[in-house]
N, C-alpha and C positions, 0 to 999 in steps of 0.2 A: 212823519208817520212811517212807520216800518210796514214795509209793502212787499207781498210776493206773488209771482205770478206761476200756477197751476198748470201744464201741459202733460195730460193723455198721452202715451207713447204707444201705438203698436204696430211695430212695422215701418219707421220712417227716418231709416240711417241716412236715406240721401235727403234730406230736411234739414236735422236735428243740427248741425254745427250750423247752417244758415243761419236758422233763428235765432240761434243763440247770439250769433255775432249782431246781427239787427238788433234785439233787444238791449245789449249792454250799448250799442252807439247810441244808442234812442237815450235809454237810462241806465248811467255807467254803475251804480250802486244798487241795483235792484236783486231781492234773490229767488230763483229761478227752483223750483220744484217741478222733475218729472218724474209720473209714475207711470212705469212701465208693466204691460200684461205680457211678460216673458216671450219679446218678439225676437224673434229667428232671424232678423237679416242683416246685424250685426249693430242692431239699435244699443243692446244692452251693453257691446265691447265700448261703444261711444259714449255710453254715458260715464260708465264707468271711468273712461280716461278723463272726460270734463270736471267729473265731479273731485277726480286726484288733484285736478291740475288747478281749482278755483275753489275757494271756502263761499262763496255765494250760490253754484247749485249744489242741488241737493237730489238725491235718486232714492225713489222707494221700487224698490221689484216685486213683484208678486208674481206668483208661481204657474198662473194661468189666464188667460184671456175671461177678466170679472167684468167689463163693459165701463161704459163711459160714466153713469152713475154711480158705481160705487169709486171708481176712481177721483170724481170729485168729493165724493163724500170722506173718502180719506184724506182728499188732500185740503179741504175745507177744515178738518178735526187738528189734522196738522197743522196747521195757522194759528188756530185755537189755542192748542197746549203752549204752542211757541212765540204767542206773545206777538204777533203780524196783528197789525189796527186796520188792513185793506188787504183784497184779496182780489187778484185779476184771476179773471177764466177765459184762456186761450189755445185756440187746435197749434199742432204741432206740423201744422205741413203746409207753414204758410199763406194759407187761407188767407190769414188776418195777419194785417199790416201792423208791423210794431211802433212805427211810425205814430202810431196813432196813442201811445201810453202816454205821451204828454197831458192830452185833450182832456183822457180820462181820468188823470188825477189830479189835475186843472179842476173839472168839473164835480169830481167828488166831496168836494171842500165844502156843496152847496146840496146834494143830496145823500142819501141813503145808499142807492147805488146809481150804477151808468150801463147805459146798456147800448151797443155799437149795434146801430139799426141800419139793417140796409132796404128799411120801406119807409123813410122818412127822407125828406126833401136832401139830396145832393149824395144820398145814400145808392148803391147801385151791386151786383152783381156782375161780373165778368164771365167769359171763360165755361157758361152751363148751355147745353144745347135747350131747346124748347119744353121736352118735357120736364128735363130739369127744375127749370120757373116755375113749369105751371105748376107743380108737386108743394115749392114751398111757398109760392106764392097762397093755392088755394089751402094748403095746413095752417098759414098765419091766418088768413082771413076763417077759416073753420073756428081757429083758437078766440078770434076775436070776437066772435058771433055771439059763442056760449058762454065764453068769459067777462067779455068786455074790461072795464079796468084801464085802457086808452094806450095801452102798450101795442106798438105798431110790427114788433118783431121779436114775439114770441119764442119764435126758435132758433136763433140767435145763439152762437156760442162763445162769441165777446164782449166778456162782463166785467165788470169790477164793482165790487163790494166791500163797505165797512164789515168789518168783522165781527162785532156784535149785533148786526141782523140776522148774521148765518148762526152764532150760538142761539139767537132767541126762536129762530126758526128751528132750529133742532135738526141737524142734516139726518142724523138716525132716523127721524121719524117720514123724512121724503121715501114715497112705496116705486117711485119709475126707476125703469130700469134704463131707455134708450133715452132718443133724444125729448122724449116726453117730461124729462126730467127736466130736463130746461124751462119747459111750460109752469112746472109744478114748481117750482122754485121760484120763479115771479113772480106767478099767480099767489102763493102763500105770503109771499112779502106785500105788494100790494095790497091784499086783504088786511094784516095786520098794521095797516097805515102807514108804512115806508115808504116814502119819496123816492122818486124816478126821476132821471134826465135821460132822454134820449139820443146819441150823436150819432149822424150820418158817417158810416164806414164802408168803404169797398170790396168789397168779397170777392178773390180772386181765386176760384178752381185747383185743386192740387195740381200740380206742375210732377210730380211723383210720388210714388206710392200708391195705392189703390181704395177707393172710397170703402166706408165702414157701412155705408144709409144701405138697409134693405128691407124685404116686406113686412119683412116680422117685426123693425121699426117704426113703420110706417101707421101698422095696423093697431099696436099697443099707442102711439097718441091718438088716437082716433077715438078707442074707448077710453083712455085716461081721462080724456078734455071733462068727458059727461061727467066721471067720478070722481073729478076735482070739484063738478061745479053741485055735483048732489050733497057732498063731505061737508062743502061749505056751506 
């Protein structure tokens, strides 16, 4: 199956060659899309040289800081047109362990999508101080309340998806903006009776760079959850 994996770029030149090197050891043929919101710290000279120097990534630039949602949503349409049958969604600053792309296309064979859970058994979190947890812990359990659907982790940004549940879902028509949009993109597949597997993955805290989570994140899935679960 022709497979690519999706990373968000802004701001994360001391990362970006990491990842890259862990993903092609994990999976030496896999092809790599970043799309960058025209980061200043010398993210964009770096991609640029990766993408001369390898016909398997690929760089979209955009002109300004458009957020985490539309960035997926372009780079989900891009799959689309280009003929990709699986689609990972992975942060760019190491968070998520590449280590772990075998499991997920392992296990894709057998559903709809995969979703790397770190609230499911052998799943865990590193590296976040206390309020840290308590924030995502009580957002996934908020998500779970209203939504239900038996997905253990919500918000979650290591996925991988068949690529014709993202065209039937229609990524134009997802309205989030932050990480709300994560919610609203499983909760949508779920309803429309797409299968889930769950895998326990380890979430490890950027090591550099500076987080993107803030209040105005925070607040927009709060009201999203209700207005997913009214729509539906």
């Amino acid at each position: 199956m022709k497979k690519i994996i999706i990373l968000p770029v802004l701001n994360e030149s001391e990362t970006i060659p990491a990842v890259v090197g862990k993903i092609i050891q994990t999976i030496p043929d896999i092809d790599i899309l970043f799309i960058d919101d025209n980061s200043k710290d010398g993210s964009k000279e770096i991609l640029q040289e990766l993408e001369k120097n390898s016909e398997n990534i690929k760089v979209l630039h955009r002109p300004e800081r458009l957020g985490l949602a539309s960035a997926y949503i372009m780079g989900f349409k891009y799959a689309i047109n280009h003929g990709y049958e699986i689609v990972t969604q992975m942060d760019s600053d190491l968070s998520h362990d590449p280590a772990c792309l075998a499991e997920f296309y392992s296990k894709i064979k057998d559903c709809d999508f995969v979703v790397g859970s770190r609230y499911v058994d052998g799943g865990k979190v590193v590296n976040w101080n206390a309020f840290r947890r308590a924030i995502s812990k009580a957002g996934n359990l908020y998500a779970r309340t209203i939504l239900g659907k038996g997905i253990s982790d919500y918000t979650g940004g290591y996925n991988t998806w068949r690529t014709d549940v993202l065209k039937r879902i229609d990524p134009d028509q997802l309205r989030s903006q932050g990480y709300s949009f994560l919610i609203e993109l499983k909760y949508k597949a779920i309803c429309q009776g797409y299968s889930c597997i769950e895998i326990p993955i380890i979430f490890s805290e950027r090591k550099a760079g500076k987080s993107k989570m803030g209040s105005r994140i925070i607040l927009e899935a709060i009201w999203r959850v209700w207005s997913f679960k009214i729509r539906r």
